[in-house]
Structure formats: structure tokens, C-alpha cells
TIRO-758989 format. One record per residue: x, y, z of N, C-alpha, C, O, CB in turn; residue in three letters. Coordinates in steps of 0.02 Angstrom, whole numbers, plus 50000, padded with zeros to 5 digits. Each point is the difference from the previous one (the first is absolute). Glycine has a CB too. Layout:
<rs>
R    n.c1    n.c2    n.c3   ca.c1   ca.c2   ca.c3    c.c1    c.c2    c.c3    o.c1    o.c2    o.c3   cb.c1   cb.c2   cb.c3   residuo
R       X       Y       Z       X       Y       Z       X       Y       Z       X       Y       Z       X       Y       Z       ALA
...
</rs>
This chain:
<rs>
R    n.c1    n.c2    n.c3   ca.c1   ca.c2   ca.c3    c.c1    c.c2    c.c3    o.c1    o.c2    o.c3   cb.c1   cb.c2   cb.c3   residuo
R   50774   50584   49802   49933   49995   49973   49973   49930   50011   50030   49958   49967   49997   50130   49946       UNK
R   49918   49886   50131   49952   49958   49994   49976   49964   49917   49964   50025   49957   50007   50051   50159       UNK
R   50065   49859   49886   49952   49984   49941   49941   49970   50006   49980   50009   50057   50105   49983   49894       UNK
R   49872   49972   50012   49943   49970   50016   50021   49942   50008   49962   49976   50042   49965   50086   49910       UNK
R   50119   49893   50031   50020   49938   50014   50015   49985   50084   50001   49950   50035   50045   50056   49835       UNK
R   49961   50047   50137   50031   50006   50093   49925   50017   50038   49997   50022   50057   50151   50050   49926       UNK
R   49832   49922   50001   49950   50027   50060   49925   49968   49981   49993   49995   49939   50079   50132   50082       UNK
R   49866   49849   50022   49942   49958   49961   49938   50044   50029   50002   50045   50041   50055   49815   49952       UNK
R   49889   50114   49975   49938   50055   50010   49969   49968   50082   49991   49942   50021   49966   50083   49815       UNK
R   50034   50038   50192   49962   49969   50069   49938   50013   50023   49970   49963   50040   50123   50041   49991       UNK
R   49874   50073   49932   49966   50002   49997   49980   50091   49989   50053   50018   49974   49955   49845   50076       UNK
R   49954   50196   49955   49985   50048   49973   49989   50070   50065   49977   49996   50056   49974   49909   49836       UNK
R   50067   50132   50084   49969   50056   50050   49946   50022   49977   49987   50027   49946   50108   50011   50090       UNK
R   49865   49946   50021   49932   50055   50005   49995   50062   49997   50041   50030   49965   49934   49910   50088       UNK
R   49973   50097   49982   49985   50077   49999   50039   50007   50067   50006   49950   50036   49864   50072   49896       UNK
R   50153   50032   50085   50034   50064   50053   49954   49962   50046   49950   49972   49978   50083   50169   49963       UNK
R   49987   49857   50134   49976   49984   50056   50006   50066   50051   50051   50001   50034   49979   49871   49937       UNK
R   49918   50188   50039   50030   50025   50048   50032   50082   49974   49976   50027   49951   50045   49834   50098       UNK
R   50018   50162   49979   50033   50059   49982   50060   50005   50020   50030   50052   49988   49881   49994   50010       UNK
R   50126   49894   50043   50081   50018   49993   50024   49930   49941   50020   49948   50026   50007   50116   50131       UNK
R   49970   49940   49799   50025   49961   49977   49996   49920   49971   50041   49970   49965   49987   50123   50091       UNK
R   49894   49882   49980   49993   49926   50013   49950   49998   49941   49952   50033   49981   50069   49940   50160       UNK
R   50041   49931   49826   49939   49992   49937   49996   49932   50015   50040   49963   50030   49983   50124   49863       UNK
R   49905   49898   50073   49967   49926   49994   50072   49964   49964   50030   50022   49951   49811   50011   50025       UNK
R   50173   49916   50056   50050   49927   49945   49931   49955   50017   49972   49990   50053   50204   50002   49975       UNK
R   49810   49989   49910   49963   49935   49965   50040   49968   49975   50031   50021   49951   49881   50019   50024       UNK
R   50098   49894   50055   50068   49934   50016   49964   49963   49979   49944   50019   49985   50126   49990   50114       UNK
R   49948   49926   49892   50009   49927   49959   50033   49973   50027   49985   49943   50016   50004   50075   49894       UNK
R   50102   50021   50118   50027   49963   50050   50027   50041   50041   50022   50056   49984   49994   49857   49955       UNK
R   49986   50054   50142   50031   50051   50048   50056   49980   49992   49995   49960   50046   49929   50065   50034       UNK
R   50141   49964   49898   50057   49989   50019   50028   50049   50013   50061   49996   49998   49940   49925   49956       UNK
R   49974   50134   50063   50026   50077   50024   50024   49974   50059   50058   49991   50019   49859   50104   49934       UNK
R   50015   49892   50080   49974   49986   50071   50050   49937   50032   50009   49997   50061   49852   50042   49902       UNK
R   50175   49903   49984   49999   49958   50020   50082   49993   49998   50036   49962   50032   49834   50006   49943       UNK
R   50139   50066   49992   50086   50014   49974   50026   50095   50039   49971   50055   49999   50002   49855   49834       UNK
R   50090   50066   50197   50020   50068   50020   50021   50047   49946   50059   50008   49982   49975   49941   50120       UNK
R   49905   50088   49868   50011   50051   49940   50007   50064   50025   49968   50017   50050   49968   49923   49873       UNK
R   50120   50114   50035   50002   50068   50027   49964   50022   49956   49986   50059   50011   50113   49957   50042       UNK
R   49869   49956   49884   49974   50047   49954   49953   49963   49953   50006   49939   50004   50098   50134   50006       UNK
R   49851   49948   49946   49959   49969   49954   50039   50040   49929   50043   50042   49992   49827   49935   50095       UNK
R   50090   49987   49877   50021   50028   49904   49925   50033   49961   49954   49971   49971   50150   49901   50001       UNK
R   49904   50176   50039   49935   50023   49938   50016   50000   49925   50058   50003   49978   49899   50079   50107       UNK
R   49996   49916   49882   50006   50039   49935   49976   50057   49975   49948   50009   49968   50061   49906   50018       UNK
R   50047   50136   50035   49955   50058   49983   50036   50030   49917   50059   50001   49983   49910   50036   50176       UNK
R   49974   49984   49806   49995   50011   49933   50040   49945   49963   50030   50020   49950   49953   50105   50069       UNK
R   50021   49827   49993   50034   49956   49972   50060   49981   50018   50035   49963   49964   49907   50068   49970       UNK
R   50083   49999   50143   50077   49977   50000   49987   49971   50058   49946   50015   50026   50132   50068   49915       UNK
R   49961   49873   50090   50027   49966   50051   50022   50047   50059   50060   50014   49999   49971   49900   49916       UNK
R   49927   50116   50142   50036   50042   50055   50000   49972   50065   49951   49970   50021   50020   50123   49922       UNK
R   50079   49913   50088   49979   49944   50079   49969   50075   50042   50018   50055   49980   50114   49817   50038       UNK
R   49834   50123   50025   49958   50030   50052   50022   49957   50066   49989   49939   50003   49904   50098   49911       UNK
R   50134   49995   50132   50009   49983   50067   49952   49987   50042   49953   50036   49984   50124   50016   50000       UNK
R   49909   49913   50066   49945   49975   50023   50022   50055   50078   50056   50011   50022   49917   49834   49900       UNK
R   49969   50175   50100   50004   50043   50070   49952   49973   50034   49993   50037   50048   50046   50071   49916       UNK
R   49919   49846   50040   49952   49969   50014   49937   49986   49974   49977   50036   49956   50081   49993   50107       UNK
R   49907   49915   49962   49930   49964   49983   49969   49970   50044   50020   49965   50045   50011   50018   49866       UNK
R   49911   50036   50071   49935   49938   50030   49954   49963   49979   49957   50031   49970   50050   50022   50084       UNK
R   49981   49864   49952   49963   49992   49959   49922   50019   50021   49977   50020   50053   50115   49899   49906       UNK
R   49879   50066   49978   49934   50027   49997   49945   49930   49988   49943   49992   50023   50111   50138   49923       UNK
R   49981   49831   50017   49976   49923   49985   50037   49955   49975   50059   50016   50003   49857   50023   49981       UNK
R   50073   49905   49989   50051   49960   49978   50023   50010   49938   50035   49965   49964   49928   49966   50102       UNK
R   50010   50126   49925   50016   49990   49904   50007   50093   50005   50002   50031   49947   49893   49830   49972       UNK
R   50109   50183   50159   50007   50083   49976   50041   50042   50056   49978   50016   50055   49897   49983   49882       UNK
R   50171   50012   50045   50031   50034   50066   50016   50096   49994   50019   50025   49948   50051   49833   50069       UNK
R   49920   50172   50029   50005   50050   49986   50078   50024   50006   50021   49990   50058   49855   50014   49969       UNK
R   50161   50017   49942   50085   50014   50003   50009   50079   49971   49970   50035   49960   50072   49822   50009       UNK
R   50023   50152   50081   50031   50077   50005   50074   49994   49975   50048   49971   50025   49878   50069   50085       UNK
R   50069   49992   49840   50085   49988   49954   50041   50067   50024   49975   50053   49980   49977   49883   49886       UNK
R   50095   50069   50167   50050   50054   50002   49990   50055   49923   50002   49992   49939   50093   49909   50143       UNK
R   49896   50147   49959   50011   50056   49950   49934   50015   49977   49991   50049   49964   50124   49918   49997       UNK
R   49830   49989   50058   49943   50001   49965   49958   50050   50065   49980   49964   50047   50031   49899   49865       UNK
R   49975   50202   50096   49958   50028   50047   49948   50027   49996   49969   50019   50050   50104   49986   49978       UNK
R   49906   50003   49906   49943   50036   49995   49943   49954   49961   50015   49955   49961   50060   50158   50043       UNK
R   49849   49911   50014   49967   49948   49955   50036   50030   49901   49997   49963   49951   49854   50019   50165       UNK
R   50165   50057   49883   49994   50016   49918   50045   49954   49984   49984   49951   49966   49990   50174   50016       UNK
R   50095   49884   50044   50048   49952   49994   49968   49912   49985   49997   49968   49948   50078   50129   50137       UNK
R   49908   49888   49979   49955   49910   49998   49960   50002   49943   50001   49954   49959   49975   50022   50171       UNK
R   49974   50095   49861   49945   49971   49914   50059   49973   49940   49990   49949   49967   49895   50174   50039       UNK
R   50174   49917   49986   50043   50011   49955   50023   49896   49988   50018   49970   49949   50027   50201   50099       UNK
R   49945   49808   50017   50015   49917   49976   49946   49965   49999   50013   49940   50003   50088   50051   50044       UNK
R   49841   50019   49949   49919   49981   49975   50013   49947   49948   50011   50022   49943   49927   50102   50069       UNK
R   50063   49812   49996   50000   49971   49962   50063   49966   49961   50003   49967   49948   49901   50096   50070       UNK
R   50141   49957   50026   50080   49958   49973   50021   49946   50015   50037   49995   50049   50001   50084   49954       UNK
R   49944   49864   49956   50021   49950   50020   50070   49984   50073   50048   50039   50006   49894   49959   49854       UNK
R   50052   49965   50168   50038   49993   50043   50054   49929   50003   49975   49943   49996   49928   50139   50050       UNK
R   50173   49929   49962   50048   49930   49985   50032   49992   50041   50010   50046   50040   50004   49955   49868       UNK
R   50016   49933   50101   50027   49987   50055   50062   49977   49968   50003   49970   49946   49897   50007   50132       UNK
R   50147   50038   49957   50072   49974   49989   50020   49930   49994   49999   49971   50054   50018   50120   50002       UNK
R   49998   49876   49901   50012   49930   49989   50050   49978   50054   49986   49956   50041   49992   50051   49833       UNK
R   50082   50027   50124   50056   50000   50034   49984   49988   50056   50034   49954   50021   50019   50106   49920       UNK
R   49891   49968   50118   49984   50011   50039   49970   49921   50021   50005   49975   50056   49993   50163   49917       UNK
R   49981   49839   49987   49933   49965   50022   50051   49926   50021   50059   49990   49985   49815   50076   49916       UNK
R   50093   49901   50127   50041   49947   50045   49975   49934   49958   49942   49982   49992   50059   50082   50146       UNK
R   50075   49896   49828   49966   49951   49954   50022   49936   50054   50002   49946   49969   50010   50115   49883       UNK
R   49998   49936   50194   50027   49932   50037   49913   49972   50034   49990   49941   50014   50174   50111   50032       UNK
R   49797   49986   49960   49943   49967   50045   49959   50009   49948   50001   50053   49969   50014   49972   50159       UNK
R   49933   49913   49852   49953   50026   49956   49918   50029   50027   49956   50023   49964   50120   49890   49962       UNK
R   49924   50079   50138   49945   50036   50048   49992   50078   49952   49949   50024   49976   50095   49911   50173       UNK
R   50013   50086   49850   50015   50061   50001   49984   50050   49929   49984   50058   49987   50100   49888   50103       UNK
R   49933   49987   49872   50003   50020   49912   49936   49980   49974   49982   49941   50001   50145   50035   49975       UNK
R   49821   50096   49989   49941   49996   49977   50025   49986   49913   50056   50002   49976   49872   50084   50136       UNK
R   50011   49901   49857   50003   49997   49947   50008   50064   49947   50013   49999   49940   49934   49905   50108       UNK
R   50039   50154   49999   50003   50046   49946   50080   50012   50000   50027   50043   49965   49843   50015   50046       UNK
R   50165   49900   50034   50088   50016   49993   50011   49989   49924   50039   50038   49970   50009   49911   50157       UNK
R   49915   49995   49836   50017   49970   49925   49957   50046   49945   49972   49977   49950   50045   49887   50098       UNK
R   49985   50189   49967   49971   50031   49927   50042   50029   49984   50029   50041   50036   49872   49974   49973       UNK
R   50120   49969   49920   50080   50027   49979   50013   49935   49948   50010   49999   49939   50048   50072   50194       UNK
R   49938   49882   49912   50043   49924   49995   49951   49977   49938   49942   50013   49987   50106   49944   50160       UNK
R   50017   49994   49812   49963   49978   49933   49984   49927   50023   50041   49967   50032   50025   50110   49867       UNK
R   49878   49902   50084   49997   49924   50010   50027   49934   49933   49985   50004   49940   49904   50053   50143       UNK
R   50140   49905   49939   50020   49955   49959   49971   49935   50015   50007   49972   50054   50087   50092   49930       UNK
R   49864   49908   49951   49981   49954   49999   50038   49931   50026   50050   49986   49967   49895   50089   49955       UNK
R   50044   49893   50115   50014   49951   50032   50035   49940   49938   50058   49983   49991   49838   50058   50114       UNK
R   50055   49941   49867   49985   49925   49948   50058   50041   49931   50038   49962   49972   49778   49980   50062       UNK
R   50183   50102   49954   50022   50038   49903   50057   50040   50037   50042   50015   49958   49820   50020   49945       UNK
R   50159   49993   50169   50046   50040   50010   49995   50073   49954   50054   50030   49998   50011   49855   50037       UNK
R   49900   50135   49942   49983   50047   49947   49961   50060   50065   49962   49983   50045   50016   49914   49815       UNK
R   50049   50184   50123   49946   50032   50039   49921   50038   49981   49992   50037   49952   50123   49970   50094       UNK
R   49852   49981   49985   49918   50014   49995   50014   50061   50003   50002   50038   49952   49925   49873   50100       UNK
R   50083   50102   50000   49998   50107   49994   50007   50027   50056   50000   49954   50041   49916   50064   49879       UNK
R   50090   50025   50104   50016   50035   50046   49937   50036   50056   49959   50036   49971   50143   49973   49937       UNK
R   49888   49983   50167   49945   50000   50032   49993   50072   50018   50052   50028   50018   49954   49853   50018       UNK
R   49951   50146   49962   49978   50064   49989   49954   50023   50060   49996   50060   50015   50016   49919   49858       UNK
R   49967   49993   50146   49937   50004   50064   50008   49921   50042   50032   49950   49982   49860   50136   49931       UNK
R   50074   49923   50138   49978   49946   50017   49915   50011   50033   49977   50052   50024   50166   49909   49991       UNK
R   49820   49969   49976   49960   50017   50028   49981   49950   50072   49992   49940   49987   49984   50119   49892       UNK
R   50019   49955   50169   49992   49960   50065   49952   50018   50038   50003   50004   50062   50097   49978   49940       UNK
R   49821   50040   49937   49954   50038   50043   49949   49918   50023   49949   50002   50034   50053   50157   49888       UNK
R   50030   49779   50050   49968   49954   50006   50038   49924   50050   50061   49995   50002   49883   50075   49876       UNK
R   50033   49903   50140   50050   49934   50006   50039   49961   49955   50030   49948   50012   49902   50045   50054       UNK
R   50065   50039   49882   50042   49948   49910   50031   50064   50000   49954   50037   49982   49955   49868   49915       UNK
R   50151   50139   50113   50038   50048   49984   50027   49957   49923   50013   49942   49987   50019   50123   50157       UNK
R   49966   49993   49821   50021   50022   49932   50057   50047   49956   49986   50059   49999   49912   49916   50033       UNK
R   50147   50012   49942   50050   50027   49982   49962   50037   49929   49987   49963   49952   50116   49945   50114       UNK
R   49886   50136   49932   49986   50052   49920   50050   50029   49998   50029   50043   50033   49861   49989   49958       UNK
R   50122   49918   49938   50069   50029   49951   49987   50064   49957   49943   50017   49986   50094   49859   49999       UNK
R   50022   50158   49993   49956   50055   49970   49976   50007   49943   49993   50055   49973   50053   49985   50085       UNK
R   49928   49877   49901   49961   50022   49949   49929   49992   50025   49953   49991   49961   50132   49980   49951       UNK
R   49906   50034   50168   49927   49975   50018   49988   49899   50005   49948   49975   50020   50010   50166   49900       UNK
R   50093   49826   50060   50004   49939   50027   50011   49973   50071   50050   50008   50036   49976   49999   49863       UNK
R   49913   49956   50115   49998   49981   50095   50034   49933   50003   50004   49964   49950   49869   50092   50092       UNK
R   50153   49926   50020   50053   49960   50005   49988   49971   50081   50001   50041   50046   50083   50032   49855       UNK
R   49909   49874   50111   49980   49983   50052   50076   50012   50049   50058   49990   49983   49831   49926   49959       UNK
R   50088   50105   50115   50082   50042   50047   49981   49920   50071   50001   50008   50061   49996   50218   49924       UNK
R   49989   49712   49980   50024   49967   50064   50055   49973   50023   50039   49984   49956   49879   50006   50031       UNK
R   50100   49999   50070   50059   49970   49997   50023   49942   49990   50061   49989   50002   49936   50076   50043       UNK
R   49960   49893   49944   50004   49912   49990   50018   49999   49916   50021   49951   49969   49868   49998   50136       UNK
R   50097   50113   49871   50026   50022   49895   50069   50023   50006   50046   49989   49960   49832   50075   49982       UNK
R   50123   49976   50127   50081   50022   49982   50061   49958   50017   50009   49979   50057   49948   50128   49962       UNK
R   50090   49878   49921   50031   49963   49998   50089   50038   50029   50042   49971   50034   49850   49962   49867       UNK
R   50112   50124   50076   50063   50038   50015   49975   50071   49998   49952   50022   49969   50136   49893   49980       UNK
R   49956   50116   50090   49994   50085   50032   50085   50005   49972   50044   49968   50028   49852   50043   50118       UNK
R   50114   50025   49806   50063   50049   50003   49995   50055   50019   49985   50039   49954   50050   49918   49974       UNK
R   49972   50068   50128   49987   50102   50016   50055   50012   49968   49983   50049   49968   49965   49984   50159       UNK
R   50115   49955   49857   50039   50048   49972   49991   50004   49913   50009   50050   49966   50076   49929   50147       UNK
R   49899   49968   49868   49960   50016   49932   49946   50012   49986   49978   50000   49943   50075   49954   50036       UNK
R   49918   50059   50071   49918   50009   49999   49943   49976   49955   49954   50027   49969   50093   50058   50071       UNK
R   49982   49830   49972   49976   49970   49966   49949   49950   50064   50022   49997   50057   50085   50024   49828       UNK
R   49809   49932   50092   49973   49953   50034   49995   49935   49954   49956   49989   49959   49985   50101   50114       UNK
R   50104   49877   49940   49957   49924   49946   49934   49968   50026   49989   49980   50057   50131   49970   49916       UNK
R   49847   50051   49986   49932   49973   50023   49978   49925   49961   49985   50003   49941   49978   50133   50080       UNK
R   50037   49814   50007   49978   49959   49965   49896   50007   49991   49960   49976   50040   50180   49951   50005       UNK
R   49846   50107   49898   49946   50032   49970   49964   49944   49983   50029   49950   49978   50022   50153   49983       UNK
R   49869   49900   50049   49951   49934   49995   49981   50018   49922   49994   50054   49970   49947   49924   50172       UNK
R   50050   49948   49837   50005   49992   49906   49963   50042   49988   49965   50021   50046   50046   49869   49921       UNK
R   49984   50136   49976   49955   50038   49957   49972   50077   50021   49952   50029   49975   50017   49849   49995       UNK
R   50087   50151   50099   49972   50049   50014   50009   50055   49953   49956   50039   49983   50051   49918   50121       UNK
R   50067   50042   49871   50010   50038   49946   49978   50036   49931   50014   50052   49971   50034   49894   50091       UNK
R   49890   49973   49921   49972   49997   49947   49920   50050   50014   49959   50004   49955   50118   49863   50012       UNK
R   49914   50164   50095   49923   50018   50001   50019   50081   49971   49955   50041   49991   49979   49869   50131       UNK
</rs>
């Protein structure tokens, strides 16, 4: 069984593409594309299922159209309308940082730099801007630069951030 700790959000399936099988992926990150993957992670009704990859094309930088083994009919493709889509942690390559997006750290709790104490745990990210943002999950934003991050533990899935004064207090 897939837990959620193992695997990070990449981005969503669209509507059915077509009639053998092909559905919209709406990405955030290609590391499909960029990492030799045999398979993606949905969530369907709430569980963790891997789906085999049989091919893709992209469509734009942010939409590719993909064909999952086993998946042949459009009824089948409506049936994942909207399932979030994950990528295997395990998978993902931590030696080059070219490679490693920010949405790899949603999961990870941040620890205050200055108090060593943790703020909370990052829930989203947002990088629809040039200031990317860590939202923790009480809805607290957190500046995601790297000149703040002080330490990366991936196996504790922890980020120390040395945090600018008084952000805490707004």
C-alpha cells in the first residue's frame, strides 16, 4: 500500500481525451518527463493507486495528454476526472538540484531557524509568482527562498528556515 508520505502532489487529471483511453494531466511538475518513471500515483476515492504509464504527449508546459495501461475506453479515462496526481519520492533524484522542484517539499515540517521550534507543516506550495511560498496547513505563507533555507533533512522531512522577524506575528 502507497502511503502519502511516499509519494508528492504533481499535479491533476483532466477530462478524457479522445476515445481510447487518453486523459488531460494538469502538472506543476514534469518530473515524469524528466525522471525514468514506469508509472504515476492517483488518488482514486481516497486511496493511493499507481497507474502505469503507456505513453504521452505534451500539449504545453503545464498539460500533457497521457495513456495509462489498462485504461481503453473513454468511460474508463472519465472515471479519473479529476484525481489528483503523485509522484514517487523514491523515484525522484535528490543528488542534482536542477532536477528537484519545490512541490518535492509538501509534506515537510518547517523549523524555525532562530527558536529551533516547528511552525507547521507545508501543505501547498505556491510558485504562480517569482516569491514562491510555502502554505502551511493552517493557511500560513512562508517565504520558500533559498538564501532562508538554512538545512534540508529529506529523511525527516524536515526544512530549517531562518524566518524574517515578525513574520509569525501577522
Amino acid at each position: 500500500m502507497i502511503r502519502p508520505e511516499e509519494v508528492y502532489r504533481i499535479g491533476r487529471i483532466g477530462k478524457a481525451h479522445g476515445v481510447k483511453g487518453e486523459v488531460t494531466l494538469l502538472f506543476d511538475d514534469d518530473i515524469f518527463d524528466r525522471v525514468d518513471a514506469d508509472y504515476l500515483v492517483l488518488e482514486v476515492d481516497g486511496i493511493l493507486v499507481p497507474f502505469f504509464i503507456e505513453e504521452y504527449r505534451f500539449r504545453s508546459d503545464t498539460t500533457a495528454l497521457m495513456k495509462f495501461e489498462d485504461i481503453d475506453t473513454q468511460e474508463r479515462a472519465r472515471e479519473l476526472t479529476n484525481c489528483d496526481v503523485y509522484f514517487p519520492r523514491d523515484l525522484t533524484p535528490l543528488d542534482d538540484e536542477d532536477e528537484l522542484r519545490w512541490s518535492f517539499f509538501v509534506g515537510f515540517d518547517i523549523i524555525d531557524a532562530k527558536t529551533s521550534k516547528t511552525v507547521g507543516t507545508i501543505a501547498r506550495v505556491d510558485d504562480q509568482t517569482v516569491n514562491v511560498l510555502f502554505e502551511l496547513e493552517d493557511g500560513t505563507l512562508v517565504p520558500a527562498a533559498e538564501e532562508l533555507i538554512t538545512a534540508v533533512d529529506q529523511e525527516g522531512k524536515t526544512i530549517t528556515i531562518a524566518l524574517p522577524e515578525g513574520l509569525l506575528d501577522l
